[in-house]
C-alpha positions in Angstrom: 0.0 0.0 0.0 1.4 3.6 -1.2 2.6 5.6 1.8 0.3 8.8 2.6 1.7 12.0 2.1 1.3 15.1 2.1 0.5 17.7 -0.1 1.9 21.2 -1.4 0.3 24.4 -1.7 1.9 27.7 -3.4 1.4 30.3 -1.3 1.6 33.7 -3.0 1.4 36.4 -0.5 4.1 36.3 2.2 3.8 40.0 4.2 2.5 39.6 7.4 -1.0 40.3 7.1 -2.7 43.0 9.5 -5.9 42.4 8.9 -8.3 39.6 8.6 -8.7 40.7 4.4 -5.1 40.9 4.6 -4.4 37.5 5.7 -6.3 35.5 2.9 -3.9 34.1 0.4 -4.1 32.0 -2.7 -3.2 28.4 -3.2 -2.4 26.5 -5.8 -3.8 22.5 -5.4 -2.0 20.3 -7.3 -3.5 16.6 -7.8 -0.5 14.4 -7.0 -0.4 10.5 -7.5 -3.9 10.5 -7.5 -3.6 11.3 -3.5 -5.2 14.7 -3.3 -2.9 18.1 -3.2 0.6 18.4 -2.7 1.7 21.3 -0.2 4.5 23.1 -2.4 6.6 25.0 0.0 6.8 22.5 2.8 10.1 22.6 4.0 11.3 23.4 7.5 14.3 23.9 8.9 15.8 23.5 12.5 18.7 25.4 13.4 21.8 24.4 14.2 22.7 25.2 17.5 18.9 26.9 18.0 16.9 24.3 19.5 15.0 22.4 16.9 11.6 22.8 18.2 9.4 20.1 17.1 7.7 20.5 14.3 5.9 17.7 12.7 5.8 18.2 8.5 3.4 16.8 6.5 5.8 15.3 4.0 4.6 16.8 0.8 3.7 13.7 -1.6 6.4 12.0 -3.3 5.8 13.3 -6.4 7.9 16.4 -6.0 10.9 14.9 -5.7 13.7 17.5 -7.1 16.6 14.9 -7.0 20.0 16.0 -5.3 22.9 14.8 -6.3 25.4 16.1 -3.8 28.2 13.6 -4.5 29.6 11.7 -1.4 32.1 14.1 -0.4 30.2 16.1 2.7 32.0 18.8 0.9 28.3 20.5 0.9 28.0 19.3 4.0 26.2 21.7 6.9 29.5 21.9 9.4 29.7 18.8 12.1 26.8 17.5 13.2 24.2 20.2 13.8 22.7 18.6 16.8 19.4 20.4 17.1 19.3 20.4 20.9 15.6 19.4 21.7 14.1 22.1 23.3 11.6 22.6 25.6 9.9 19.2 26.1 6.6 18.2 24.9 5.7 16.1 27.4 4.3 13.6 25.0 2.8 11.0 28.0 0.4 9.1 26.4 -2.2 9.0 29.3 -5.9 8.6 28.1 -7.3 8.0 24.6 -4.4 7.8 22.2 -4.8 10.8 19.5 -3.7 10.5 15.9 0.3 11.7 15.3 2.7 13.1 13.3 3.6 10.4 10.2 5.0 12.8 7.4 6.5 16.1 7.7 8.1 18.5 5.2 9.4 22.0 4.7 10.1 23.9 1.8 12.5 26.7 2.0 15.2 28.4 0.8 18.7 26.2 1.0 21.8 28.7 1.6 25.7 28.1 2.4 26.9 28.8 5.5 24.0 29.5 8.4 22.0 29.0 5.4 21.5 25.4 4.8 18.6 23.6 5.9 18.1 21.5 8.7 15.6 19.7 10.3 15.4 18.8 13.3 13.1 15.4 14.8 12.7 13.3 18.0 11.6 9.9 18.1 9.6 9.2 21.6 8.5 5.7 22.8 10.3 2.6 23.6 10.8 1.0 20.2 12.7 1.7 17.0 11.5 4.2 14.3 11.8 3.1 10.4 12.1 6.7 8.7 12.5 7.7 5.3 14.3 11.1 4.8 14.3 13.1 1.4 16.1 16.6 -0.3 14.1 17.5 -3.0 15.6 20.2 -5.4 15.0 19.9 -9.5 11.9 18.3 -9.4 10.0 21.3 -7.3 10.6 23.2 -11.0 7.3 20.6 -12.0 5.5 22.7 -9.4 6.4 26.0 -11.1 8.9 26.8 -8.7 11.7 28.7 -9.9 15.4 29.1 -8.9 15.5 25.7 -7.3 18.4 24.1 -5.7 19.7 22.0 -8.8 21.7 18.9 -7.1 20.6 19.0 -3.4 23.2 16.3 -0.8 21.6 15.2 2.6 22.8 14.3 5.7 21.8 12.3 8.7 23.5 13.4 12.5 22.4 11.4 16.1 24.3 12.5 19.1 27.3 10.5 18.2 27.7 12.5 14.4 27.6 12.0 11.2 24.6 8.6 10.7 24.3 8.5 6.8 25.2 10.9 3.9 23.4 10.7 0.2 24.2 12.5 -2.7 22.0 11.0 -5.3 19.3 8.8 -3.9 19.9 5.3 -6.1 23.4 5.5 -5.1 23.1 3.5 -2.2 19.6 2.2 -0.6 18.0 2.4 -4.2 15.8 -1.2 -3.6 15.1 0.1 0.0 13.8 3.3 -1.4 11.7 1.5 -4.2 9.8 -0.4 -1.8 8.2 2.5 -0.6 7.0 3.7 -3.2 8.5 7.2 -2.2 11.4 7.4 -4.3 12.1 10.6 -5.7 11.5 11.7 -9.2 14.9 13.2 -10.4 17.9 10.9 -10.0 19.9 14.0 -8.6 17.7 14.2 -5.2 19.0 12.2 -2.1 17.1 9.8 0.0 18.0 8.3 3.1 16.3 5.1 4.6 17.2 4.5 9.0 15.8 2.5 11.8 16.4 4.7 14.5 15.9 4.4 18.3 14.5 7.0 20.1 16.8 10.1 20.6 17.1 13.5 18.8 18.4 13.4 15.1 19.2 16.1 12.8 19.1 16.0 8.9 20.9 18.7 7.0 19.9 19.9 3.4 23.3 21.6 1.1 23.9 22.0 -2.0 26.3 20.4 -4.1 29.5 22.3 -4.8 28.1 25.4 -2.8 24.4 25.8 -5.0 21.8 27.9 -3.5 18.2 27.8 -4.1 14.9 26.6 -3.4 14.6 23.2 -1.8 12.3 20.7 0.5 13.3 18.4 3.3 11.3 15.4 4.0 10.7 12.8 7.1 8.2 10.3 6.6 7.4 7.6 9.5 7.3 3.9 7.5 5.8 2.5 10.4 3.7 5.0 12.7 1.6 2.3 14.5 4.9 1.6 16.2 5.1 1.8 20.2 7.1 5.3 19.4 6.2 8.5 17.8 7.7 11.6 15.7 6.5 13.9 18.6 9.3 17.1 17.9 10.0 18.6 14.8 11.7 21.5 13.4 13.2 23.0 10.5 15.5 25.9 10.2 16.1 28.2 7.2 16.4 31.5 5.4 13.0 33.3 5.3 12.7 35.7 1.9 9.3 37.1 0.3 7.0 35.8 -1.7 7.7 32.1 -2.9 10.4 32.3 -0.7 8.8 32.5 2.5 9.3 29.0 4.7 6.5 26.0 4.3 6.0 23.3 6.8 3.9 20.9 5.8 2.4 18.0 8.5 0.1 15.0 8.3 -1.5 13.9 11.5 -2.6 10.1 11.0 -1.5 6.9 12.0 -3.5 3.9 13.5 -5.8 6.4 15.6 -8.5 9.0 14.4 -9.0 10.8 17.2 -7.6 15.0 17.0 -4.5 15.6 18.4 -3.2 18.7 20.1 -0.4 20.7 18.2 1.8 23.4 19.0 3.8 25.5 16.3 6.1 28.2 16.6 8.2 30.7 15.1 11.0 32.0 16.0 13.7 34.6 14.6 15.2 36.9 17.0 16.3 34.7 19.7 18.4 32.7 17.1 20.8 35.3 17.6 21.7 34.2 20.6 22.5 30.9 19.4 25.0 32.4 17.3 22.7 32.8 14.1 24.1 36.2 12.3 21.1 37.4 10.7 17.9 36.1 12.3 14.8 37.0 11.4 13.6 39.7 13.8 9.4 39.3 13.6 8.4 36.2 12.5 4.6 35.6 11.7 2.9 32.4 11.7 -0.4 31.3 9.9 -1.6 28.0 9.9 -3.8 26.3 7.1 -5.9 23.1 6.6 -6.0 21.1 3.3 -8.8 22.9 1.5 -6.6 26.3 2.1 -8.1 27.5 4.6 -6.5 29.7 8.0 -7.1 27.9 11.0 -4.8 30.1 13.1 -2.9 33.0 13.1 -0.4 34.4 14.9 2.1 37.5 15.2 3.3 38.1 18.8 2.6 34.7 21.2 1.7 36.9 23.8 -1.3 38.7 21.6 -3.4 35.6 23.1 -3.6 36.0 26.9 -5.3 32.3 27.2 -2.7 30.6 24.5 0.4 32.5 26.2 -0.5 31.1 29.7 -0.9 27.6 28.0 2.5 27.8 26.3 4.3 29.1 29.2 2.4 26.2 31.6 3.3 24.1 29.0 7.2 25.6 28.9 7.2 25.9 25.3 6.4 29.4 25.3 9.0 31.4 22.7 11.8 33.7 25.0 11.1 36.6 22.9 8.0 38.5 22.6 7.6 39.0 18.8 8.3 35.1 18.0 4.8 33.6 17.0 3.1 30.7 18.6 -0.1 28.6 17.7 -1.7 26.2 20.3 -4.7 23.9 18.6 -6.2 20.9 18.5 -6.3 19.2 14.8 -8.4 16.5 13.5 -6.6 14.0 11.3 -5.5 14.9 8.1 -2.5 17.3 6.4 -2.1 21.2 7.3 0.8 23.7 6.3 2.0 26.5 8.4 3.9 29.8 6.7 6.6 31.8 8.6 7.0 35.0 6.5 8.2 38.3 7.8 6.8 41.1 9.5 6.6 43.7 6.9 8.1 41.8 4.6 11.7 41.2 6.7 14.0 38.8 6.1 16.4 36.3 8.0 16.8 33.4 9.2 14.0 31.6 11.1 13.0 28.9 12.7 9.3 26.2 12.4 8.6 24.2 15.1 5.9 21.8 15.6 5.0 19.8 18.5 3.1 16.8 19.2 1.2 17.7 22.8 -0.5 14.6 24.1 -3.3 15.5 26.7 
């Protein structure tokens, strides 16, 4: 049976809106593999060194799979291991009815050198091992109408100890592996990565071959979400521009229950700074979307909500700086995307975080 995925959605205006007229933007659906729409513009990054919030992605469906062909050399390479330090925990105790989670997660942003590159962030919860398939998509985004994407993406894979797995062009290595599910990407350039991985805090890192720049998506799918473990953190970090450049996470709650699961998602910019981050976005804003396109939350300033803020700060996930953004909601199964653009049009890099808050 084909894996469920996720779906992408170009989302034309990026300014942060003031005003409820303001706010309504455009998508684009495209029909992918006969699964409904594919989110374009799901890719989100984790910073290095910034705490990789979770941030579950709806991993946009296979079909737009820009192959990257970073050869083996981790020349590309994002430096050592960009360990996103799991930040405030989500107390994911599964007391009570067990809620639908996190199985595929994406983000589409803008891959840079330097502080630039992308990288996600994820933590598996639980007591077993996870089976995950991890994707940079590059060339094949242009099928989306994309333009100025990243041409030969390479990926890496970092646990605590370093470095887990490397790909350049995904039917280097794993190629059968990849087949089987189905997922593999479309252009021979893009990377793929297939792990079983025990529960801890992983980073995967999105460059570009030989130092290329451009538009890119990261990808986490879960191969086997009825598992006795979870994708409960995720986060993606990356440079936040205008317009088609803004930064897309995409998520898919699902798995072997049905019942709506509480989500966090955050933004943040300037307190990247203090992780080192040179230019960091200074006023993120966050809007939320369901599959048909429609806003189911918006955020600028976490504390704009006096009954959200106290949630987030009982719940110790609330942002440290006043004009991050933060969304608290309960979600019925399904896929959603969440935009971080800048305030006024600002630019820098940010970070998306989601979070899978069992009751």
């Amino acid at each position: 049976m084909k894996q469920t995925t996720n779906h992408e959605s170009i989302i034309t205006s990026r300014a942060k809106p003031q005003t409820n007229a303001a706010r309504k933007r455009s998508f684009t659906l495209i029909a992918v593999l006969g699964l409904a729409l594919l989110f374009v513009g799901i890719p989100a990054v984790t910073s290095v060194g910034a705490q990789p919030l979770n941030a579950p992605q709806a991993t946009p469906s296979p079909s737009p799979s820009p192959s990257a062909s970073p050869s083996p050399s981790p020349s590309a390479s994002p430096s050592p291991s960009p360990s996103p330090s799991a930040s405030p925990s989500p107390s994911p105790s599964p007391s009570g009815t067990p809620t639908s989670q996190p199985i595929n997660i994406s983000t589409r942003v803008r891959v840079e050198n330097g502080q630039g590159v992308v990288i996600g962030g994820f933590i598996i919860t639980g007591t077993a091992s996870k089976t995950v398939l991890i994707r940079g998509i590059g060339p094949s985004l242009s099928a989306f109408g994309l333009t100025d994407v990243i041409d030969d993406p390479t990926l890496q894979l970092f646990g605590s100890g370093g470095q887990i797995a490397f790909n350049d062009n995904w039917r280097d290595l794993q190629r059968d592996a990849i087949e089987t599910t189905q997922l593999e990407p479309t252009d021979d350039r893009e990377p793929a990565i297939i792990a079983t991985l025990s529960p801890a805090l992983y980073t995967a890192a999105v460059s570009g071959k030989n130092g290329q720049t451009g538009i890119g998506l990261l990808e986490i799918y879960d191969l086997n979400a009825p598992a006795g473990s979870r994708l409960a953190n995720i986060s993606t970090r990356g440079t936040v521009l205008t317009e088609e450049n803004v930064m897309i996470g995409g998520f898919i709650l699902g798995g072997s229950n049905i019942q709506p699961a509480k989500i966090v998602v955050r933004a943040i910019g300037p307190s990247l700074g203090q992780s080192g981050i040179n230019t960091p976005l200074g006023n993120p804003t966050l809007e939320l979307f369901n599959s048909s396109g429609t806003s189911v939350g918006f955020n600028d300033d976490w504390q704009d909500d006096r009954t959200q803020a106290a949630e987030l700060t009982a719940m110790s996930i609330a942002p440290t700086i006043a004009t991050e953004s933060a969304i608290v909601t309960t979600l019925p199964p399904g896929p959603y995307t969440a935009v971080v653009a800048g305030q006024s049009g600002t630019t820098g890099v940010g970070l998306i975080e989601v979070y899978d808050v069992q009751p």
